[in-house]
MARSE-803154 format. One record per residue: residue number from 1; residue in three letters; x negated, y negated, z negated of N, C-alpha, C in turn. Coordinates in steps of 0.001 Angstrom, whole numbers, always signed. Atoms other than C-alpha are relative to their C-alpha. Example, Ala and Ser with C-alpha at 12.3 -4.5 7.8 and 13.67 -1.06 7.14 Angstrom:
# residues 2
<atom><num>1</num><residu>ALA</residu><n_x>-890</n_x><n_y>+1190</n_y><n_z>+0</n_z><ca_x>-12300</ca_x><ca_y>+4500</ca_y><ca_z>-7800</ca_z><c_x>-900</c_x><c_y>-1200</c_y><c_z>+0</c_z></atom>
<atom><num>2</num><residu>SER</residu><n_x>+820</n_x><n_y>+1190</n_y><n_z>+60</n_z><ca_x>-13670</ca_x><ca_y>+1060</ca_y><ca_z>-7140</ca_z><c_x>+770</c_x><c_y>-1090</c_y><c_z>-730</c_z></atom>
***
This chain:
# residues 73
<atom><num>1</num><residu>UNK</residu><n_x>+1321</n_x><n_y>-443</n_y><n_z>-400</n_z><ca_x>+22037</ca_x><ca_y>-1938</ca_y><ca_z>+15441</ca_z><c_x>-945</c_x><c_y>-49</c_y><c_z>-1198</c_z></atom>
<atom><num>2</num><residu>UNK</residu><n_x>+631</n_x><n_y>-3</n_y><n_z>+1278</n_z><ca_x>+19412</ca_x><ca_y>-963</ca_y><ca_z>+13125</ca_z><c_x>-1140</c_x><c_y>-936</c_y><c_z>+57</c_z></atom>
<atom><num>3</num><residu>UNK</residu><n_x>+1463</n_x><n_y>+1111</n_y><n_z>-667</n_z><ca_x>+16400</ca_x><ca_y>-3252</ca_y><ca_z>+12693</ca_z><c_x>-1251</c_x><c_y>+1249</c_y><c_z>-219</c_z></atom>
<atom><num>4</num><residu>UNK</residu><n_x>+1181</n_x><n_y>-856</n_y><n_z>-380</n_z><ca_x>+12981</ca_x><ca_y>-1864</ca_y><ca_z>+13253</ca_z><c_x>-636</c_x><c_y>-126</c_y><c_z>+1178</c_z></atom>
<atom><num>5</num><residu>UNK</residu><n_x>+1138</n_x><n_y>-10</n_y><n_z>-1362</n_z><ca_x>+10207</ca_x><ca_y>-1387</ca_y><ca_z>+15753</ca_z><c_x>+49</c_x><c_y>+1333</c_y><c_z>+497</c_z></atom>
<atom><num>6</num><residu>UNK</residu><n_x>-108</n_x><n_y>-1274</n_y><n_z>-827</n_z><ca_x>+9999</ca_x><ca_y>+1235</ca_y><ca_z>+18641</ca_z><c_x>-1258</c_x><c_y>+646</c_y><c_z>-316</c_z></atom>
<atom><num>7</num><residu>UNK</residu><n_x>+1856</n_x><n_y>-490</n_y><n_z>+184</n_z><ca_x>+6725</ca_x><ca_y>+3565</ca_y><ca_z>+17808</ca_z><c_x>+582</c_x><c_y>+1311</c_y><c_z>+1039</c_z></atom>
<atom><num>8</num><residu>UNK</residu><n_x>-3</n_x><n_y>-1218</n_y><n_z>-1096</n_z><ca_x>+6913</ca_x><ca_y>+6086</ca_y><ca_z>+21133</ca_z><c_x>+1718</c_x><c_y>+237</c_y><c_z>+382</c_z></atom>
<atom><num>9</num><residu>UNK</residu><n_x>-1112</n_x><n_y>-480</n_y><n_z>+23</n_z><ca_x>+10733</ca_x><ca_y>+7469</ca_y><ca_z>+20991</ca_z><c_x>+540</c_x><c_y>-47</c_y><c_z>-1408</c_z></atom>
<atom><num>10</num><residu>UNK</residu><n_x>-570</n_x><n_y>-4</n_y><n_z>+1070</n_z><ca_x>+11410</ca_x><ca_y>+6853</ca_y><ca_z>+17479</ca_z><c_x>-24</c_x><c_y>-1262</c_y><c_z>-988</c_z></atom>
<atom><num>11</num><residu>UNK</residu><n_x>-65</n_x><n_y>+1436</n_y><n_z>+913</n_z><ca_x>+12688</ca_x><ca_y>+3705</ca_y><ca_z>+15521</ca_z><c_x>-555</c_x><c_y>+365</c_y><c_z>-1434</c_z></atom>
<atom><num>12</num><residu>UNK</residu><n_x>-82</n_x><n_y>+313</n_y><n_z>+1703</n_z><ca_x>+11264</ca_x><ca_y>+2606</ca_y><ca_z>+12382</ca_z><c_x>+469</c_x><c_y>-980</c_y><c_z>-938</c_z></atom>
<atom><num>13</num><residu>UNK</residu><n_x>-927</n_x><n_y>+1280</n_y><n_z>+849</n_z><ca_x>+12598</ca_x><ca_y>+1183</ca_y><ca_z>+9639</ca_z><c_x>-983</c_x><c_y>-1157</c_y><c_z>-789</c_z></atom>
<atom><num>14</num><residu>UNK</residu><n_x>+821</n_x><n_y>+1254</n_y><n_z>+547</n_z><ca_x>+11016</ca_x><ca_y>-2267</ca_y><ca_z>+8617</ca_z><c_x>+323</c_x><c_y>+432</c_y><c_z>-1803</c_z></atom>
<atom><num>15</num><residu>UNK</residu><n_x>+78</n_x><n_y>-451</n_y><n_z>+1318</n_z><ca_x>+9393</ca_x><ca_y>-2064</ca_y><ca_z>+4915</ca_z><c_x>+601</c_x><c_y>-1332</c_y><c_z>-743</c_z></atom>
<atom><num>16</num><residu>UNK</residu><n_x>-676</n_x><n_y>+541</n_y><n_z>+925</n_z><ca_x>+11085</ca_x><ca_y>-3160</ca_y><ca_z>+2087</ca_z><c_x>-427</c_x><c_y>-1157</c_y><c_z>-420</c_z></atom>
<atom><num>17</num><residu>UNK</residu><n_x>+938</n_x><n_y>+1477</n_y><n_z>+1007</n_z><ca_x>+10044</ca_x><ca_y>-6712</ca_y><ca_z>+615</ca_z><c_x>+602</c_x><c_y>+361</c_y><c_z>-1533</c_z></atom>
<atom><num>18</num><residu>UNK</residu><n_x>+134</n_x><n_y>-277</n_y><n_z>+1832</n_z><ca_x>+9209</ca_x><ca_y>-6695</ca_y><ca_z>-3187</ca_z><c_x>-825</c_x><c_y>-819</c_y><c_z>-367</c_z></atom>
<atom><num>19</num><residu>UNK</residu><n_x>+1181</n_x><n_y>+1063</n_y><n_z>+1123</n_z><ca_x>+7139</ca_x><ca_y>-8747</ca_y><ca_z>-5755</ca_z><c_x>-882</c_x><c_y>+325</c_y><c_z>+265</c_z></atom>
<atom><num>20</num><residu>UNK</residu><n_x>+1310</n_x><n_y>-213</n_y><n_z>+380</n_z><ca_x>+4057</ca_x><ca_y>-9126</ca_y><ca_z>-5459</ca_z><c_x>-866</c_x><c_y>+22</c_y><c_z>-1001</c_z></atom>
<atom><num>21</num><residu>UNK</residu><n_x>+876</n_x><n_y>-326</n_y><n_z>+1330</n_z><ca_x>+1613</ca_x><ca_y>-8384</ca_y><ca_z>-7801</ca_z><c_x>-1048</c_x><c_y>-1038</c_y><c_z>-398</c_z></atom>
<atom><num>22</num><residu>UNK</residu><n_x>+155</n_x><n_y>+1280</n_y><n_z>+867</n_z><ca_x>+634</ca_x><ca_y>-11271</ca_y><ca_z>-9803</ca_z><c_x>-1594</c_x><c_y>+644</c_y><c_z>-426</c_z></atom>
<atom><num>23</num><residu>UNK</residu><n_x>+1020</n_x><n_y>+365</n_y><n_z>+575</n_z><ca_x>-3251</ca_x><ca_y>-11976</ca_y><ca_z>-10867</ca_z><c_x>+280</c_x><c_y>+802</c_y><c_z>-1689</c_z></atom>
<atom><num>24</num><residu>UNK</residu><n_x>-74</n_x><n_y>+129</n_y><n_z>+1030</n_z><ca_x>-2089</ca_x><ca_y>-11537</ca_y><ca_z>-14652</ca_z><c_x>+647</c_x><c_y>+1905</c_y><c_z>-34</c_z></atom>
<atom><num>25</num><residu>UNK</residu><n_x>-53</n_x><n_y>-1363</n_y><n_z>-629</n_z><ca_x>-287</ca_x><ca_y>-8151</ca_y><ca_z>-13484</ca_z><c_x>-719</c_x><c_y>+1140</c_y><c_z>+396</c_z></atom>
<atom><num>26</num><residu>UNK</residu><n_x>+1194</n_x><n_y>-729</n_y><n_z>-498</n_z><ca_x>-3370</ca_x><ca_y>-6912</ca_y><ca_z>-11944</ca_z><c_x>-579</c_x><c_y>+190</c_y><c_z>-950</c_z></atom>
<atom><num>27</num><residu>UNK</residu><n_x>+1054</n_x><n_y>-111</n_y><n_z>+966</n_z><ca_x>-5257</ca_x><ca_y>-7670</ca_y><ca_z>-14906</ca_z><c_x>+481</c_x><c_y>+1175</c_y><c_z>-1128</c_z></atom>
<atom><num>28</num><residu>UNK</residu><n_x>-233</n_x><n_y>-586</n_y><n_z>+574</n_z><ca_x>-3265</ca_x><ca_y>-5995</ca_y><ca_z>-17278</ca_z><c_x>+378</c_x><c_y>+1599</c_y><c_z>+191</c_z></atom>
<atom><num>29</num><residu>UNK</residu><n_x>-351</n_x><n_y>-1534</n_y><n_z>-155</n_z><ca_x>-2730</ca_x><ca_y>-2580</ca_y><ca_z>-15779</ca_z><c_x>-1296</c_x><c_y>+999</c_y><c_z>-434</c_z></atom>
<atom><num>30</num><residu>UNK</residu><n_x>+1003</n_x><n_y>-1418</n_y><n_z>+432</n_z><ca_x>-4458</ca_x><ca_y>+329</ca_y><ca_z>-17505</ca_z><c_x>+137</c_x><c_y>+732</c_y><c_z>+325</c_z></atom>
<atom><num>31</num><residu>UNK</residu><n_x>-505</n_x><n_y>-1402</n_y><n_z>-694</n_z><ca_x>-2520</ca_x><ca_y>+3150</ca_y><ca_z>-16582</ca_z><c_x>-332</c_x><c_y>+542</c_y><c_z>+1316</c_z></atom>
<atom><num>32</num><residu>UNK</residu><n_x>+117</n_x><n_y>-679</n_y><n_z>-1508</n_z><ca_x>-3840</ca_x><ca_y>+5338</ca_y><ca_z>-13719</ca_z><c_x>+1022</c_x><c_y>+266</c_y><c_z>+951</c_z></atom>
<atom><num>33</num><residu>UNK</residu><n_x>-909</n_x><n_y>-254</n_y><n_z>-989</n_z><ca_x>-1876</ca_x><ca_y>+5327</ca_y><ca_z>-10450</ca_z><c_x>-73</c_x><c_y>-1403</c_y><c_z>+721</c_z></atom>
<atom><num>34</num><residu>UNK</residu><n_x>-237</n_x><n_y>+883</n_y><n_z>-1686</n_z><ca_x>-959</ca_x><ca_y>+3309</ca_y><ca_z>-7183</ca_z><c_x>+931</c_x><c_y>-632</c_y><c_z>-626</c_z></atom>
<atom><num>35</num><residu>UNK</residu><n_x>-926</n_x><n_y>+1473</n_y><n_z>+426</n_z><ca_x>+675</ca_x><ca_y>-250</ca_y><ca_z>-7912</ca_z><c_x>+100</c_x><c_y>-446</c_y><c_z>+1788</c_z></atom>
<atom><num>36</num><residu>UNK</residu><n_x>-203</n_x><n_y>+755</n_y><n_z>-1220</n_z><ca_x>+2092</ca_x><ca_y>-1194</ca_y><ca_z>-4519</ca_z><c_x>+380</c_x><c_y>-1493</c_y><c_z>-429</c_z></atom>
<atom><num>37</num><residu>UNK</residu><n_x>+191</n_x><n_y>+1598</n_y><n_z>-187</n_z><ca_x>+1629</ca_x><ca_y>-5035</ca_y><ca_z>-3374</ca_z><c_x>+1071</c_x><c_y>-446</c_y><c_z>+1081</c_z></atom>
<atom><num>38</num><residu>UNK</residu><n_x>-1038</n_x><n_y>-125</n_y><n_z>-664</n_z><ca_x>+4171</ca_x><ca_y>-4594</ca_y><ca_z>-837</ca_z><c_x>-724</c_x><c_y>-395</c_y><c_z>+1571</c_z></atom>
<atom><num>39</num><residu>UNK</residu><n_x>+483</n_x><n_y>-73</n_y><n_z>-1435</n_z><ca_x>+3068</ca_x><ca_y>-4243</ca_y><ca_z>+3317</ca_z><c_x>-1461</c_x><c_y>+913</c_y><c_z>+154</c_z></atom>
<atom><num>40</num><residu>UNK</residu><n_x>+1067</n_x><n_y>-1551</n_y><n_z>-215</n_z><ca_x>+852</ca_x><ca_y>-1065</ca_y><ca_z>+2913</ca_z><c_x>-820</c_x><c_y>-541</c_y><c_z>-987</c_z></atom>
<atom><num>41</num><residu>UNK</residu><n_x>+781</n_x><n_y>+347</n_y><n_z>+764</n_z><ca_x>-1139</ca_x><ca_y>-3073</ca_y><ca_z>+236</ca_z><c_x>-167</c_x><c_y>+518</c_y><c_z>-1271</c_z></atom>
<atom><num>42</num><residu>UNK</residu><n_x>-293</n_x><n_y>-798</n_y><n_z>+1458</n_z><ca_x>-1951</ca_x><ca_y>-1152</ca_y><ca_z>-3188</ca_z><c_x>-1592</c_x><c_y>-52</c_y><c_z>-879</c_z></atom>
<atom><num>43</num><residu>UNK</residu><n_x>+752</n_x><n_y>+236</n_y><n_z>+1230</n_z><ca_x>-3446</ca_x><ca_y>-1416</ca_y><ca_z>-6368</ca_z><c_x>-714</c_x><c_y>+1337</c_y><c_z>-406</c_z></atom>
<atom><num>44</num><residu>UNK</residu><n_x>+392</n_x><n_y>-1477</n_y><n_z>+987</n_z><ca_x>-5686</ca_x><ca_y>+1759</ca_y><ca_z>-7623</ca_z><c_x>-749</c_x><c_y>-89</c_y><c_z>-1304</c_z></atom>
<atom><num>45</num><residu>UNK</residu><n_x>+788</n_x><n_y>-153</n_y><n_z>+1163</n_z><ca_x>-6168</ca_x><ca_y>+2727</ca_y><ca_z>-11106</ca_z><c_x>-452</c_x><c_y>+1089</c_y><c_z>-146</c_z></atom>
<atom><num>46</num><residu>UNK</residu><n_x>+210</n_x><n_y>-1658</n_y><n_z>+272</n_z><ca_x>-8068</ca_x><ca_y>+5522</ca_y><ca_z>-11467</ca_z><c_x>-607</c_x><c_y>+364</c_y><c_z>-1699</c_z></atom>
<atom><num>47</num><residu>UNK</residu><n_x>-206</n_x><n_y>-332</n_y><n_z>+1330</n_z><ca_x>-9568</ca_x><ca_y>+5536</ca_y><ca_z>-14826</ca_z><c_x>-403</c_x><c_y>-1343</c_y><c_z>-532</c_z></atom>
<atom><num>48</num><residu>UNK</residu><n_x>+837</n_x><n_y>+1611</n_y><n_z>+755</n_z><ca_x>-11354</ca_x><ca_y>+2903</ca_y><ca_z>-17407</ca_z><c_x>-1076</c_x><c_y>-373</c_y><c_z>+578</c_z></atom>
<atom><num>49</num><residu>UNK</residu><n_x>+1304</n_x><n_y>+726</n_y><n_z>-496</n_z><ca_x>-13154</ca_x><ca_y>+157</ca_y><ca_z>-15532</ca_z><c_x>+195</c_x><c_y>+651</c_y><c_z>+1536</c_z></atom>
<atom><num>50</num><residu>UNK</residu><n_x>-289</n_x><n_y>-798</n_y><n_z>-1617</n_z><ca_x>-12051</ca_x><ca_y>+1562</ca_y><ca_z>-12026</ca_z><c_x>+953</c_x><c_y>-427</c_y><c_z>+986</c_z></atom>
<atom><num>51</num><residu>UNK</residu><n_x>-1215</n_x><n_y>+666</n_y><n_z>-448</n_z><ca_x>-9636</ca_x><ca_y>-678</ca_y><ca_z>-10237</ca_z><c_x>-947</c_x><c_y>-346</c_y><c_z>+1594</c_z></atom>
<atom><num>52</num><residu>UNK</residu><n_x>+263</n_x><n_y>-300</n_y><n_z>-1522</n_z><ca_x>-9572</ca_x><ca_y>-406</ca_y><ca_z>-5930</ca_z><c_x>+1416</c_x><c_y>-907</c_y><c_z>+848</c_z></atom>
<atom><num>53</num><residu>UNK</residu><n_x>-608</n_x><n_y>+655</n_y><n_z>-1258</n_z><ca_x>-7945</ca_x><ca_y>-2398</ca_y><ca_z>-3523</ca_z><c_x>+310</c_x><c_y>+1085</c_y><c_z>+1655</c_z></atom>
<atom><num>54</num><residu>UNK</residu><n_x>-288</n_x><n_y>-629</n_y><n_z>-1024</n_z><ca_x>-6362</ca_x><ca_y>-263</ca_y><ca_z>-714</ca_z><c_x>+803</c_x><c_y>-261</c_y><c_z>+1193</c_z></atom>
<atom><num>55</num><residu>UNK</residu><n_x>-1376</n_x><n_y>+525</n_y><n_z>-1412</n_z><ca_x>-4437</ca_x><ca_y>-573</ca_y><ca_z>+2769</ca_z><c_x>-61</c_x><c_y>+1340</c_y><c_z>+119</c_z></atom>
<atom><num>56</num><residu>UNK</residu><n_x>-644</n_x><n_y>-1676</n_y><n_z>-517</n_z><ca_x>-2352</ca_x><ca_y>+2658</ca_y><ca_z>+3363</ca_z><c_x>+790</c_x><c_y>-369</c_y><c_z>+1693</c_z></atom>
<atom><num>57</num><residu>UNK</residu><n_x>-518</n_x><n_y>-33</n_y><n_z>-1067</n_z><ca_x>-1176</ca_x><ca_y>+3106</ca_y><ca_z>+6656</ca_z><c_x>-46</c_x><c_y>+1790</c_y><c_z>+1303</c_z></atom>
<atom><num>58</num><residu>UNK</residu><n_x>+247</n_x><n_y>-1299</n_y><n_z>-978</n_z><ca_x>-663</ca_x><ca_y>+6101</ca_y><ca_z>+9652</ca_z><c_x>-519</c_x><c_y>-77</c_y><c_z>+765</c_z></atom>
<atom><num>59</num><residu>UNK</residu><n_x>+1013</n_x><n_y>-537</n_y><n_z>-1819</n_z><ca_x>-3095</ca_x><ca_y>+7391</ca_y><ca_z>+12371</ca_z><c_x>+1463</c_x><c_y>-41</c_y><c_z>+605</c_z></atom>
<atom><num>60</num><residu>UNK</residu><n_x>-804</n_x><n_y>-559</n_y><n_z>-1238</n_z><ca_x>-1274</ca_x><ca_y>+6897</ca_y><ca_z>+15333</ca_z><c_x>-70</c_x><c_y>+807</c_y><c_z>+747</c_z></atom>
<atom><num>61</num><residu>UNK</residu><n_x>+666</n_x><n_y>-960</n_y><n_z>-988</n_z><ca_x>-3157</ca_x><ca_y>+9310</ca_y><ca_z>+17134</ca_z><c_x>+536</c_x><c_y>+1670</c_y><c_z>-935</c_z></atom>
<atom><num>62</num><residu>UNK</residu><n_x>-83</n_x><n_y>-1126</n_y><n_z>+408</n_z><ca_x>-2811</ca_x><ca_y>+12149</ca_y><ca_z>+14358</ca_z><c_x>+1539</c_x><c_y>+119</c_y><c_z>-836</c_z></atom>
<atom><num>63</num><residu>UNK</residu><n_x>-783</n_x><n_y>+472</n_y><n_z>+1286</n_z><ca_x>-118</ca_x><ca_y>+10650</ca_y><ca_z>+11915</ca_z><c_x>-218</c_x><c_y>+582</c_y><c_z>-1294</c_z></atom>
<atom><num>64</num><residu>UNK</residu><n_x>+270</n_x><n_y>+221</n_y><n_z>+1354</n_z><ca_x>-1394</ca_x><ca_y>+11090</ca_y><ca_z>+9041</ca_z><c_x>-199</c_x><c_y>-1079</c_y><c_z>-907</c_z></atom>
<atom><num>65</num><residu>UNK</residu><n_x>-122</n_x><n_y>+1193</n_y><n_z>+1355</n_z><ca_x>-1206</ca_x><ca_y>+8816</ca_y><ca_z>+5804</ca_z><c_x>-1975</c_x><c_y>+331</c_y><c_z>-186</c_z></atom>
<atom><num>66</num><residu>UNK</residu><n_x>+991</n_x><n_y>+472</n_y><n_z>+447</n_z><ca_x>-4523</ca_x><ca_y>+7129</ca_y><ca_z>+5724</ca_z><c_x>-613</c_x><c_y>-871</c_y><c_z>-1040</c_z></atom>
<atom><num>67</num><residu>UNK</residu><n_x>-132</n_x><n_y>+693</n_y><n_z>+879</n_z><ca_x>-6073</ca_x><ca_y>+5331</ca_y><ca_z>+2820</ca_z><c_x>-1687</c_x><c_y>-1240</c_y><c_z>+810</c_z></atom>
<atom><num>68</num><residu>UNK</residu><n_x>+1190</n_x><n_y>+845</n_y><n_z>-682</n_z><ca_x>-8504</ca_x><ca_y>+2128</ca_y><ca_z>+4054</ca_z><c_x>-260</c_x><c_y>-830</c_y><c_z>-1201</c_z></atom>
<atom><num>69</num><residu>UNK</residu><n_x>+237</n_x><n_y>+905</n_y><n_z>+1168</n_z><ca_x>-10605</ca_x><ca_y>+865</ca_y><ca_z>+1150</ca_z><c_x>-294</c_x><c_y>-1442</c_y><c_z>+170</c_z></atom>
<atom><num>70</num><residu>UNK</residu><n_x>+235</n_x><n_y>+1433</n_y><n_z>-670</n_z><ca_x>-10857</ca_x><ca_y>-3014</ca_y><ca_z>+920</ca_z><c_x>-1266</c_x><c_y>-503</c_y><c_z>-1104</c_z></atom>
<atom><num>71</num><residu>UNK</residu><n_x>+562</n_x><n_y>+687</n_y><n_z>+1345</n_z><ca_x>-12926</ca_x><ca_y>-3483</ca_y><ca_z>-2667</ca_z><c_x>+341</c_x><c_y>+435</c_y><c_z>-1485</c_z></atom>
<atom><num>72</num><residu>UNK</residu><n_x>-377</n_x><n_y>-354</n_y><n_z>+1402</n_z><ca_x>-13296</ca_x><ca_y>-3046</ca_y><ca_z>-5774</ca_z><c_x>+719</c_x><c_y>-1186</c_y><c_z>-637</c_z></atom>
<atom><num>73</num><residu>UNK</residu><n_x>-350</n_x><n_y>+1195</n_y><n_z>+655</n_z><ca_x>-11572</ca_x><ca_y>-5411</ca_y><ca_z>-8241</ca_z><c_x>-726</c_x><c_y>-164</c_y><c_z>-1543</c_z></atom>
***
């Protein structure tokens, strides 16, 4: 049996565990782009001096990939 949770008629698959993203990690990223934290949690670089705290997750109602800001860093 597979693992996962029921969402309506369709199993999902439980997310991957991974490293988390270390203080010292955080600090040092320059490069623009999404640093996942692992459980919808993510790092944004967008340019110099621009670092965002995000929760990604889906509308259940529409499913779409939503982005929910938490802060700046």
């Amino acid at each position: 049996m597979m693992l996962g949770t029921m969402l309506g008629n369709k199993l999902a698959a439980m997310p991957r565990i991974k490293e988390k993203l270390t203080a010292i990690q955080v600090k040092n990223l320059k490069e623009p782009g999404r640093y996942s934290d692992g459980g919808g949690l993510y790092f944004y670089v967008k340019a110099a001096n621009q670092f965002y705290w995000v929760f990604r997750y889906r509308d259940r109602t529409t499913g779409k990939l939503r982005d929910k800001g938490l802060g700046a860093y």
